[in-house]
N, CA and C atoms as an extended XYZ file, in Angstrom:
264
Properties=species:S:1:pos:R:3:atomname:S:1:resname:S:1:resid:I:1 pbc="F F F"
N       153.770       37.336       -5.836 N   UNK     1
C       152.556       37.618       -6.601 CA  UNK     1
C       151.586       36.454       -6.459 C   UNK     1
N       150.197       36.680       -6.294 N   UNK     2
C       149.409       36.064       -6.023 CA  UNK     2
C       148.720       35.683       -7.582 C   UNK     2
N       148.566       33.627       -7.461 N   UNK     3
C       148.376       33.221       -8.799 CA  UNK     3
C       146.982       32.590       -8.880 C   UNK     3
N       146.498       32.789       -7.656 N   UNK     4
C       145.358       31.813       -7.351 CA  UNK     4
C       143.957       33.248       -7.802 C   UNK     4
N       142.770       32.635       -7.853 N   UNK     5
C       141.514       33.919       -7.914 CA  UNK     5
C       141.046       34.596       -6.904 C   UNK     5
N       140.883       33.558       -5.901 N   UNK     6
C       140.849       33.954       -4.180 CA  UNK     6
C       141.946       34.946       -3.514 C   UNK     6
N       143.036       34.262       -3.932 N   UNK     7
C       144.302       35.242       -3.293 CA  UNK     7
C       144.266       36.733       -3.976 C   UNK     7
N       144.191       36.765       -5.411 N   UNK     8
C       144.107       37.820       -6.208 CA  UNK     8
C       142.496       38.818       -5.432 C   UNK     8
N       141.894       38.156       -5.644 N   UNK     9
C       140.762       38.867       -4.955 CA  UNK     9
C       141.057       39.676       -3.158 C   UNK     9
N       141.627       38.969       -2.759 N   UNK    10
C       142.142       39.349       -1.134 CA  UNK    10
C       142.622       40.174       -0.952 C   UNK    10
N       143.874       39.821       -2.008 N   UNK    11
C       144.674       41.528       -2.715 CA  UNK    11
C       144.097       42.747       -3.102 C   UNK    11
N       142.987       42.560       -3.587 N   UNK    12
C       142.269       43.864       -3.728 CA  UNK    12
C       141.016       44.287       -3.136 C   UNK    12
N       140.840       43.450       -2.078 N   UNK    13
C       140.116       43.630       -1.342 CA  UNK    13
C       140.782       44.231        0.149 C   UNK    13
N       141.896       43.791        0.351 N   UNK    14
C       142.476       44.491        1.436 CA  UNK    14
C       142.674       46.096        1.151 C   UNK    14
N       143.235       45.944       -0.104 N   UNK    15
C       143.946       47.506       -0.553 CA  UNK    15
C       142.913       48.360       -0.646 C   UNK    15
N       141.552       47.852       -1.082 N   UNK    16
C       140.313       48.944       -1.044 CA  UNK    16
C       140.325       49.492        0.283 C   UNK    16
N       140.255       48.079        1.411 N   UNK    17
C       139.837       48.756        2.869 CA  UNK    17
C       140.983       49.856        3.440 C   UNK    17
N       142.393       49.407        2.887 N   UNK    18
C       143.498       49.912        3.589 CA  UNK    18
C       143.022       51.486        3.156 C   UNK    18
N       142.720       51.805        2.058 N   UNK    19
C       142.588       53.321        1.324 CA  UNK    19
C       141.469       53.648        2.350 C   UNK    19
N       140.570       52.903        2.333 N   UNK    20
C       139.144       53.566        2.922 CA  UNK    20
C       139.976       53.875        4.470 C   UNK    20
N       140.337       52.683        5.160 N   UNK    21
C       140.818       53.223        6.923 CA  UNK    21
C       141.812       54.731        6.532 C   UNK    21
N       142.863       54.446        5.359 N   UNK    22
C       143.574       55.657        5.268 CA  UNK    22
C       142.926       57.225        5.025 C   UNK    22
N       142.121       57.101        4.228 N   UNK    23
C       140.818       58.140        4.492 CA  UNK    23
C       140.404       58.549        5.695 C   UNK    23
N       139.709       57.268        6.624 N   UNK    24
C       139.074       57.718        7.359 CA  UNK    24
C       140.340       58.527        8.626 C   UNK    24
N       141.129       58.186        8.773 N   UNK    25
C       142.378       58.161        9.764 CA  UNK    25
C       143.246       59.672        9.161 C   UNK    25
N       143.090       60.000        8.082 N   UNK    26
C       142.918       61.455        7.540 CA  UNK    26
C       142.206       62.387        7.935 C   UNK    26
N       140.774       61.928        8.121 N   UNK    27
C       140.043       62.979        8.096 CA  UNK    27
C       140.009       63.077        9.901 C   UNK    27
N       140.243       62.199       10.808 N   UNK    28
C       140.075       62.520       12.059 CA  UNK    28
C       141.170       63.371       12.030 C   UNK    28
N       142.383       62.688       11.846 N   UNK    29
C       143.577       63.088       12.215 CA  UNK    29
C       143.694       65.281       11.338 C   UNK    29
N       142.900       65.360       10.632 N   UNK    30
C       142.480       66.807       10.337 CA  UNK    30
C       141.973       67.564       11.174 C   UNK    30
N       140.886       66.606       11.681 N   UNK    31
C       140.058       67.716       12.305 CA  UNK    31
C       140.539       67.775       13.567 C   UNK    31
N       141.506       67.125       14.056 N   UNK    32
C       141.967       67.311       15.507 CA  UNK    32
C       143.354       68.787       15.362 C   UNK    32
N       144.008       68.560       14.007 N   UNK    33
C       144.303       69.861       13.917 CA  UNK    33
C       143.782       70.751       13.529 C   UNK    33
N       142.243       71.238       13.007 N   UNK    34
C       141.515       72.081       13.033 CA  UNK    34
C       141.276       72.580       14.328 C   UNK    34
N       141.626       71.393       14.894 N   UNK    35
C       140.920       72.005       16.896 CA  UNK    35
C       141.426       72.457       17.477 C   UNK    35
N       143.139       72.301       17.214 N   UNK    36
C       144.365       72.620       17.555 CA  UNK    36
C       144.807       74.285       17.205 C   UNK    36
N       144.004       74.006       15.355 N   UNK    37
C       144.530       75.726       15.223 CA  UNK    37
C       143.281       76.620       15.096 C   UNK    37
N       142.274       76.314       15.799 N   UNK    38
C       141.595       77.280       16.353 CA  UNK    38
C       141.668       78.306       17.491 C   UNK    38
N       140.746       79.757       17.127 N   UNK    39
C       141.832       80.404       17.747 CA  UNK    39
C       140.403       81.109       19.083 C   UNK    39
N       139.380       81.404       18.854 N   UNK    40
C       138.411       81.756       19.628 CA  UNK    40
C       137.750       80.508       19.995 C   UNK    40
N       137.539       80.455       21.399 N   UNK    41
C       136.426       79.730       22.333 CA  UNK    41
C       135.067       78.746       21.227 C   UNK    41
N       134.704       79.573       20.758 N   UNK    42
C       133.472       79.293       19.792 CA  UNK    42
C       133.951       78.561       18.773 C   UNK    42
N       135.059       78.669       18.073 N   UNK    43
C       135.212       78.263       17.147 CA  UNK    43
C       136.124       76.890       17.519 C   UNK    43
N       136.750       76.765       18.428 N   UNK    44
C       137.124       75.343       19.169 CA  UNK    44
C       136.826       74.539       19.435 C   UNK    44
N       135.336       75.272       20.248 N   UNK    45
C       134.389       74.373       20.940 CA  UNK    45
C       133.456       73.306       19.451 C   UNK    45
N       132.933       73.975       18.400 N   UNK    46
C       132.125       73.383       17.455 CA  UNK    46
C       133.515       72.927       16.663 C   UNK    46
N       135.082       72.775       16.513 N   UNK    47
C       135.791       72.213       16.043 CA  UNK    47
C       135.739       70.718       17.430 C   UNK    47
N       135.690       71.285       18.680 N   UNK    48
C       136.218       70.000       19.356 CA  UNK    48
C       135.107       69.044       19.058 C   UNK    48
N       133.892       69.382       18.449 N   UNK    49
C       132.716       68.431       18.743 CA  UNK    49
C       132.901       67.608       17.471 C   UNK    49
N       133.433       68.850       16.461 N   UNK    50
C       133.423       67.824       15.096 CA  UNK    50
C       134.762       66.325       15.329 C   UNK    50
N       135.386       66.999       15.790 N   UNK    51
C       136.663       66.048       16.360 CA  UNK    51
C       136.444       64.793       16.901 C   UNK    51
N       135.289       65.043       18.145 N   UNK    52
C       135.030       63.629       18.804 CA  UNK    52
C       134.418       63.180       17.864 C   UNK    52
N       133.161       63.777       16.726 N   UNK    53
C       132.407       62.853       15.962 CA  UNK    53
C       133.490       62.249       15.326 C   UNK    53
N       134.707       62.661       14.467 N   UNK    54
C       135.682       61.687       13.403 CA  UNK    54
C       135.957       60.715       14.489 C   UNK    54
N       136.275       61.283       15.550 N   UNK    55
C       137.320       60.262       16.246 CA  UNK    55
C       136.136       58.961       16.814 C   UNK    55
N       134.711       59.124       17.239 N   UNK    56
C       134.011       58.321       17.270 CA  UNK    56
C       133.488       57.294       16.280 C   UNK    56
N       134.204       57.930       15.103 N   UNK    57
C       133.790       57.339       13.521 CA  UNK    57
C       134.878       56.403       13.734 C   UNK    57
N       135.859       56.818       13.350 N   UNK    58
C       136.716       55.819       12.936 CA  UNK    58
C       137.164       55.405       14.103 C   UNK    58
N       136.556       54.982       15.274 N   UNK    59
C       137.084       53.831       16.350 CA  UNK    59
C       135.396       52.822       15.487 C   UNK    59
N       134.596       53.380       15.608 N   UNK    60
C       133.184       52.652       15.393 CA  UNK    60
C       133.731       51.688       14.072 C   UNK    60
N       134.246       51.936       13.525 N   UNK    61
C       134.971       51.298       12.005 CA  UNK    61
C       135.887       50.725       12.344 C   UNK    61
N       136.925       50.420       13.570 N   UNK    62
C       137.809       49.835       13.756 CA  UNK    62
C       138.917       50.148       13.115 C   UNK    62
N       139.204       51.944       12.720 N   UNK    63
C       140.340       52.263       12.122 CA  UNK    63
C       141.277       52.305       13.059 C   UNK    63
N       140.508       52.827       14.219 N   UNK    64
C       141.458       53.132       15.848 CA  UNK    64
C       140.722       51.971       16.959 C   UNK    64
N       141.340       51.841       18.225 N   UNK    65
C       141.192       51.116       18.561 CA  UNK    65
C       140.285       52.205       20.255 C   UNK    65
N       138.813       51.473       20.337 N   UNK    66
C       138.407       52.002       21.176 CA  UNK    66
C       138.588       52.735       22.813 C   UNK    66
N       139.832       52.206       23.272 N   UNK    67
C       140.889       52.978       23.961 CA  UNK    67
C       141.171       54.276       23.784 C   UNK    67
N       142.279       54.080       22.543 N   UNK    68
C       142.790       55.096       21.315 CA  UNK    68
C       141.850       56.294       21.596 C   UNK    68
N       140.618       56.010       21.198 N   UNK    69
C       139.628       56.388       20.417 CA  UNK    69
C       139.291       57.676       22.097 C   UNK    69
N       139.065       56.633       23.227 N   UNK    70
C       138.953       57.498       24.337 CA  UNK    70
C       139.712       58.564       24.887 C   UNK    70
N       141.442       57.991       25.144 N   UNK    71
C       142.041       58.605       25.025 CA  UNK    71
C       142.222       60.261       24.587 C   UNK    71
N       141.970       60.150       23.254 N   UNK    72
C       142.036       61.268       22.221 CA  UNK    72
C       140.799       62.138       22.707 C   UNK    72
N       140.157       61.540       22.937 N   UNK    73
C       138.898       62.614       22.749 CA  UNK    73
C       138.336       63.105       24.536 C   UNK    73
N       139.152       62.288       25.371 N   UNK    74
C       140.035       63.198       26.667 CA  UNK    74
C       140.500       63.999       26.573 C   UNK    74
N       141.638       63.716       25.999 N   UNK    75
C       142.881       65.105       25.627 CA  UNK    75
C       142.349       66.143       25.463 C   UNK    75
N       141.755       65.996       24.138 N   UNK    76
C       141.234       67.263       23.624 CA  UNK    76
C       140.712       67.931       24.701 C   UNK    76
N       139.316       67.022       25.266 N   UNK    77
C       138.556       68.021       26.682 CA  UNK    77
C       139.156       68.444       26.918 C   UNK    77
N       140.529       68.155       27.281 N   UNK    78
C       141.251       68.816       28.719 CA  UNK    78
C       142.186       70.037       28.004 C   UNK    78
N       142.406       69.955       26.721 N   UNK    79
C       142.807       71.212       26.164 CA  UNK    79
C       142.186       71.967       26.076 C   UNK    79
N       140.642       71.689       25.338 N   UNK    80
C       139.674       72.810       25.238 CA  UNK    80
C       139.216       73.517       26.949 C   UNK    80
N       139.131       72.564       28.141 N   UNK    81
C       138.880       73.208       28.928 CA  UNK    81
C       139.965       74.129       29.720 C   UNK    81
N       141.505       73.673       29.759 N   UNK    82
C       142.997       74.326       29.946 CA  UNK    82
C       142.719       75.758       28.923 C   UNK    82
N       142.400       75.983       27.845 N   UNK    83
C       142.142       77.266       26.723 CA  UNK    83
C       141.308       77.713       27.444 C   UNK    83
N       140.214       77.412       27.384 N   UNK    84
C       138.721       78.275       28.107 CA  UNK    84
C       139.334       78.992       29.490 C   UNK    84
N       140.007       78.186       30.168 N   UNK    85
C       140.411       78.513       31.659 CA  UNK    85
C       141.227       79.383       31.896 C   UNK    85
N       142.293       79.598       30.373 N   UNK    86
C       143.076       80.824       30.278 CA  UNK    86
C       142.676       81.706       30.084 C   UNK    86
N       141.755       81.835       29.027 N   UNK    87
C       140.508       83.384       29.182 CA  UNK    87
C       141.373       83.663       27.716 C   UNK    87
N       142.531       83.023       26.905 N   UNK    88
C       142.970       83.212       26.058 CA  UNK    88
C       141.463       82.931       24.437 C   UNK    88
């Protein structure tokens, strides 16, 4: 336990940010399964866009790491364009 004002303060200053990254790392990590359980072309395509915006959010915030951040929002392309290509 922290006895000092500084340390005490650090303590609750980390735990605010940790909630806020845990938020933000929620809400990407949602909308990539929104993208996932979409089921028509149209409705994928304006899920995959909302997707890159979270996932561009929270790398821009340093929740993910700008790699990460690329990575992911590859994938997806290549799912949404693998779906489109099935005619499914």
């Amino acid at each position: 336990m922290a006895h000092h004002l500084h340390a005490k303060k650090a303590i609750r200053q980390s735990e605010k940010r940790r909630r806020r990254n845990q938020a933000d790392k929620s809400r990407m990590k949602s909308s990539i399964k929104a993208f996932i359980s979409a089921e028509t072309p149209e409705k994928k395509l304006k899920a995959l866009k909302n997707a890159h915006s979270m996932i561009d959010r929270a790398a821009r915030k340093n929740v993910i790491h700008d790699n990460n951040a690329a990575r992911k929002k590859s994938q997806l392309a290549h799912a949404y364009a693998k779906f489109v290509k099935s005619g499914s």
